[in-house]
C-alpha positions in Angstrom: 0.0 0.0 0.0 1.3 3.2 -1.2 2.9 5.7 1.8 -0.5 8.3 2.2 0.7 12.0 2.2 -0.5 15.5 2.1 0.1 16.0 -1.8 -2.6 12.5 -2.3 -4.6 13.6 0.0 -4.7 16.9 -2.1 -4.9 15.9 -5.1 -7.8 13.2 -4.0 -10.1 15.9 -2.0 -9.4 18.4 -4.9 -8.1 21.1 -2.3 -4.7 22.6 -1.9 -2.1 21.2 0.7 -2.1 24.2 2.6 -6.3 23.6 2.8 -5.3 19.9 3.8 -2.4 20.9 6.5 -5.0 23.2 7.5 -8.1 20.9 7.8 -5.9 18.2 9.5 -4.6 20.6 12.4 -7.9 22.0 12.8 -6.9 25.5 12.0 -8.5 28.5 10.2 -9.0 28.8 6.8 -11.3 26.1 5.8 -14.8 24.9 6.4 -16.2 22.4 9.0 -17.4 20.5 5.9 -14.6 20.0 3.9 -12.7 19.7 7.4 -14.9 16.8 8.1 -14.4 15.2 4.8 -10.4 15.5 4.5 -10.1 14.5 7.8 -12.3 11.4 7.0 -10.6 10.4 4.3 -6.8 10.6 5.9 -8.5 8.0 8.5 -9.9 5.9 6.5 -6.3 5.9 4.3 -4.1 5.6 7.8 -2.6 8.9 7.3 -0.7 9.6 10.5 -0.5 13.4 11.6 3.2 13.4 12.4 3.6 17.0 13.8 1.0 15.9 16.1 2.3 13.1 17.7 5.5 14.4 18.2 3.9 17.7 20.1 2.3 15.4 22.2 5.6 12.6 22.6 5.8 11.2 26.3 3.3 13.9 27.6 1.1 13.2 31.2 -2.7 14.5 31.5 -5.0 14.3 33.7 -8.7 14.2 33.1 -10.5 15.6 36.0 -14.0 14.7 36.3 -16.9 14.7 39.1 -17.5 11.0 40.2 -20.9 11.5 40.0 -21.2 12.4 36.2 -18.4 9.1 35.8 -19.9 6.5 38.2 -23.7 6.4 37.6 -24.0 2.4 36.2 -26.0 3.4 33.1 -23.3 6.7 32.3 -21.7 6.2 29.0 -21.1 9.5 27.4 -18.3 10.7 29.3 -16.5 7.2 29.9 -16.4 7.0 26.0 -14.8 10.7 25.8 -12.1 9.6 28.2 -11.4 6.4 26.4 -11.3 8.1 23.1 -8.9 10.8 24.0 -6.9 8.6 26.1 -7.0 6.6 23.1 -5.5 9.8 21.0 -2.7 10.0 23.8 -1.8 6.4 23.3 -0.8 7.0 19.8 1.2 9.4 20.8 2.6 7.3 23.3 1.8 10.0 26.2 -0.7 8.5 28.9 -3.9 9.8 30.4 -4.7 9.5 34.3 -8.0 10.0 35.6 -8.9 12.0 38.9 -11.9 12.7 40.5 -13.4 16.3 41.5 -14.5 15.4 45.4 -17.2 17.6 46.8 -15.3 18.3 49.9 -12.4 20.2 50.0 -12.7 20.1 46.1 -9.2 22.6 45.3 -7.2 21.3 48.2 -7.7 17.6 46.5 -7.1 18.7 43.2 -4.0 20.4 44.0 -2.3 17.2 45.7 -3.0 15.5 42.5 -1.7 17.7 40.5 1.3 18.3 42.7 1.5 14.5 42.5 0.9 13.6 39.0 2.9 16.6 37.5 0.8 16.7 34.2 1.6 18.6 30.7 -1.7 19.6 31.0 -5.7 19.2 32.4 -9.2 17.9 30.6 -11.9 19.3 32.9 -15.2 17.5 32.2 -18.7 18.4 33.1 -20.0 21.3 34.7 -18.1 22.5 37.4 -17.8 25.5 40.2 -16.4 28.5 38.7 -14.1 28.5 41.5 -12.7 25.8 40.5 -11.6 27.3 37.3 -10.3 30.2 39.3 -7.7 27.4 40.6 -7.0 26.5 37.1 -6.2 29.9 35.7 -3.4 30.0 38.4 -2.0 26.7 37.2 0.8 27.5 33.8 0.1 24.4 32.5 -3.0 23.8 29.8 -6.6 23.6 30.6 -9.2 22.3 28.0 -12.7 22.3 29.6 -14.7 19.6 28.0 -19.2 19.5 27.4 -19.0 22.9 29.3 -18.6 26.9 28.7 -18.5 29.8 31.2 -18.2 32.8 29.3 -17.3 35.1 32.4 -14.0 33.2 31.8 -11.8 33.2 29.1 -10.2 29.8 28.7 -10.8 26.7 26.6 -13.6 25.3 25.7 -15.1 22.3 23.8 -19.0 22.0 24.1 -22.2 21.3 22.6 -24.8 24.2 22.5 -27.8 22.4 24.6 -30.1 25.5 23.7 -30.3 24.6 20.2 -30.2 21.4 20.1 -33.0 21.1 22.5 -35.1 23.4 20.4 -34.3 21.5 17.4 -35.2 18.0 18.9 -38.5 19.8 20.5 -39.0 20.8 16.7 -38.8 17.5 16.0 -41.3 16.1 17.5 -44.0 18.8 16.5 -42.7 18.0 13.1 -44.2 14.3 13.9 -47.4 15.7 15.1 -47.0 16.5 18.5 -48.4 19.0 20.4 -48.0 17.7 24.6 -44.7 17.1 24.7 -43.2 16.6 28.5 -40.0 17.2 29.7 -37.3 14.6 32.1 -34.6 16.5 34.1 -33.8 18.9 36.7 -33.3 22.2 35.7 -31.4 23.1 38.9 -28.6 20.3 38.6 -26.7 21.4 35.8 -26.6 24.5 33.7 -26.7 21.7 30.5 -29.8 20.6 31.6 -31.4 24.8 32.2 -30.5 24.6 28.9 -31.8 21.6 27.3 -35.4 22.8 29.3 -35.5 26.5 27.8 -34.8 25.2 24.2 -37.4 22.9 24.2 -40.2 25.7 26.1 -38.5 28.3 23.4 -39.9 25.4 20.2 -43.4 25.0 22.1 -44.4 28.7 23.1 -43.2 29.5 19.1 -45.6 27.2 18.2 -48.2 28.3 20.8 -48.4 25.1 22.2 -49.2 25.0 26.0 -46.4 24.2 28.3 -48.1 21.9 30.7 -46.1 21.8 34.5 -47.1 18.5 35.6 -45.5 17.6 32.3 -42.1 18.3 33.5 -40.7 15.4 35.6 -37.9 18.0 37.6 -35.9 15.3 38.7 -32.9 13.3 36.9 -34.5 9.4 36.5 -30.9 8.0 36.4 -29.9 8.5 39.4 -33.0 7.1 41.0 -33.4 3.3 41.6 -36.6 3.0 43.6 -39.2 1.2 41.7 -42.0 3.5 44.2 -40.4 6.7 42.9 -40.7 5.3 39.2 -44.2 4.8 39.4 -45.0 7.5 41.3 -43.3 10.4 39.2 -45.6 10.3 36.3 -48.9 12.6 36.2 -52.2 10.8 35.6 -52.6 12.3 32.4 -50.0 12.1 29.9 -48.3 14.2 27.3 -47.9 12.2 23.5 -44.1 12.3 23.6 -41.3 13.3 26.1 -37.7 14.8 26.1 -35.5 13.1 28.3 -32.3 15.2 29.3 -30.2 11.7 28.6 -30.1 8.7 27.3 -29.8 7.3 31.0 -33.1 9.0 32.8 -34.8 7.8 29.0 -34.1 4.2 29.9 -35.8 5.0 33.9 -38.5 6.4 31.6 -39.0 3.1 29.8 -39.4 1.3 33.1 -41.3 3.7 34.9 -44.1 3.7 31.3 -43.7 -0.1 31.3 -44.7 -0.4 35.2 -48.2 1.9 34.1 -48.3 -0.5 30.9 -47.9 2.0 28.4 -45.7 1.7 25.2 -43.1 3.4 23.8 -43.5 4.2 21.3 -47.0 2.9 20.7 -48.4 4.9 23.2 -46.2 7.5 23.8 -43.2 8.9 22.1 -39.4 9.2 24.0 -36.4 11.6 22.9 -33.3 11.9 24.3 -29.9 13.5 24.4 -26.3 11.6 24.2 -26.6 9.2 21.6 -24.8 6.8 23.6 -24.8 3.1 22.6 -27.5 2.4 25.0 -29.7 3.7 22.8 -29.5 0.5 20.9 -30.1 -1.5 23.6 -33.3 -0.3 24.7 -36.8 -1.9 22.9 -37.9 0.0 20.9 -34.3 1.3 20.1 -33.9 5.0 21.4 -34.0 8.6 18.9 -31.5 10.3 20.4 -28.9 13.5 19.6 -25.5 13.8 20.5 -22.2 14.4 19.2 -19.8 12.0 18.1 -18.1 11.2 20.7 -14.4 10.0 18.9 -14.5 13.6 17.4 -15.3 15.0 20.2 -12.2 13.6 21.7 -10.1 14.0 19.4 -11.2 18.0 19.1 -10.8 18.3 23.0 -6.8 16.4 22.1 -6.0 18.6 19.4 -7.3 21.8 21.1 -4.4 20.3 23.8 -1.8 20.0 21.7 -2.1 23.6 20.4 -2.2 25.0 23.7 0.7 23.1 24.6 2.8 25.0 21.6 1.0 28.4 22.4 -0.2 28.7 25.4 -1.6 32.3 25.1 -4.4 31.0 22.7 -7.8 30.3 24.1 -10.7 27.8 22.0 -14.1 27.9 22.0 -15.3 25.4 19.8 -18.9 24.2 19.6 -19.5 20.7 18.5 -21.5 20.0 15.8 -24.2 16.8 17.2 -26.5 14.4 15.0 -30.1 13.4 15.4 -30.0 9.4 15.0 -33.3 8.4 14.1 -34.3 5.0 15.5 -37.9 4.0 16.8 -38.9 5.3 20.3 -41.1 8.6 18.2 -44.2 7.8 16.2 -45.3 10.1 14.1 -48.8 10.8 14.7 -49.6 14.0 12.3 
């Protein structure tokens, strides 16, 4: 098999090399599109990004996380992150640690491990207390803060915009012919969530559409285990579809319908965020948005790299996410 290079890849795409060096580094000059596509076709060709590996040669990172965004059983979006980018650091033969964000004496903790560990540099995942980023901004090593955004800080940031997407899966569903749609999360747990909720009440009170409270189950399913709670969250009356903050609380969703002996999506429709693969585990198989999760990674990894090389640059890159259709939503116009 021929040796793949920058002047193939080129010639293939029909772009420049500058356009391709460009697209491959993730720098200006270029569009996400045509980024997307010559970066899909060096993979699927085994180009190897050499300037990148050698930036990142025998580098330590630590990818701080709460334990309880990693630890919830069902939780497979952010797992699949850190094994993607810890993937990216293998082939670059530098190594990723994990470390958990404790709730007690959170900066005190995170100091030790970082006075410990020594890293090149810190993936903060989730959302998090600002003063936690205060800590960071002392810290002259990089920070990339992953599936959040603070704008009263200037640092960098890789995240999905929950607003819109919310609004666009709420769309959705009214495209399909519904009109009660309910809603599964707390608004008061995460910002992410805040969000998810207003994009979804923006799409109904454009439509008119009443926003019914009962409707809105304020609590987050996954973390609850108690059959009782299950069947006692649900109003007597029921909206035709629901948006479920994640793929997780979705699944509590299925159980808690199932237990009143209604249908998904027979009876009632279920969308969720994530996209995680237990979407395809669940009967009838889960609709669900989310981004991908190895470019996601490798995004977060690159954005690393670059700061590594310059640290006076700061990123704030939204992720672009995908609505996979599968067969939890009826369409009932």
């Amino acid at each position: 098999m021929k040796k793949i290079t920058l002047e193939k890849i080129a010639r293939t795409v029909g772009v420049s090399k500058v356009a391709v060096y460009n697209a491959l580094n993730d720098k200006k000059g270029v569009s996400e599109e045509l980024r997307s596509k010559i970066k899909d076709y060096a993979k699927a060709n085994g180009y190897i990004n050499k300037s990148s590996l050698i930036e990142a040669k025998n580098k330590k990172f630590l990818y701080f996380i709460s334990q309880d965004f990693f630890l919830t059983p069902s939780e497979q979006y952010y797992s699949t992150i850190f094994y993607f980018i810890s993937a990216e650091c293998n082939k670059a033969n530098s190594l990723l640690q994990i470390a958990f964000i404790e709730p007690e004496n959170t900066i005190e903790k995170m100091n030790k491990v970082i006075s410990f560990y020594k890293p090149d540099g810190l993936f903060v995942v989730g959302e998090i207390d600002s003063s936690i980023i205060m800590f960071t901004e002392k810290l002259n090593i990089p920070i990339v803060f992953i599936d959040y955004y603070n704008p009263l800080f200037d640092s960098n940031y890789v995240y999905v915009d929950n607003y819109h997407l919310s609004y666009t899966l709420t769309k959705y569903l009214i495209s399909k012919g519904h009109k009660e749609i309910g809603f599964v999360g707390n608004i008061n747990k995460t910002a992410a969530i805040a969000d998810r909720y207003f994009g979804y009440e923006k799409a109904l009170t454009e439509q008119n559409y009443e926003i019914i409270k009962a409707w809105h189950i304020n609590i987050n399913l996954e973390k609850n285990e108690d059959i009782a709670i299950l069947t006692a969250i649900l109003p007597e009356e029921l909206p035709t579809a629901f948006i479920c903050h994640c793929d997780a609380a979705a699944q509590r969703l299925y159980t808690a319908l199932a237990l009143r002996g209604i249908k998904v999506s027979e009876d009632i429709s279920i969308i969720s965020f994530d996209n995680t693969s237990l979407c395809d585990n669940l009967l009838p198989k889960l609709t669900s948005a989310g981004p991908q999760k190895d470019y996601y990674a490798k995004k977060a990894f690159n954005i690393m790299i670059d700061c590594l090389n310059n640290k006076n640059k700061n990123f704030k890159i939204q992720i672009r996410t995908n609505l996979v259709e599968r067969d939890s939503v009826k369409d009932i116009s």
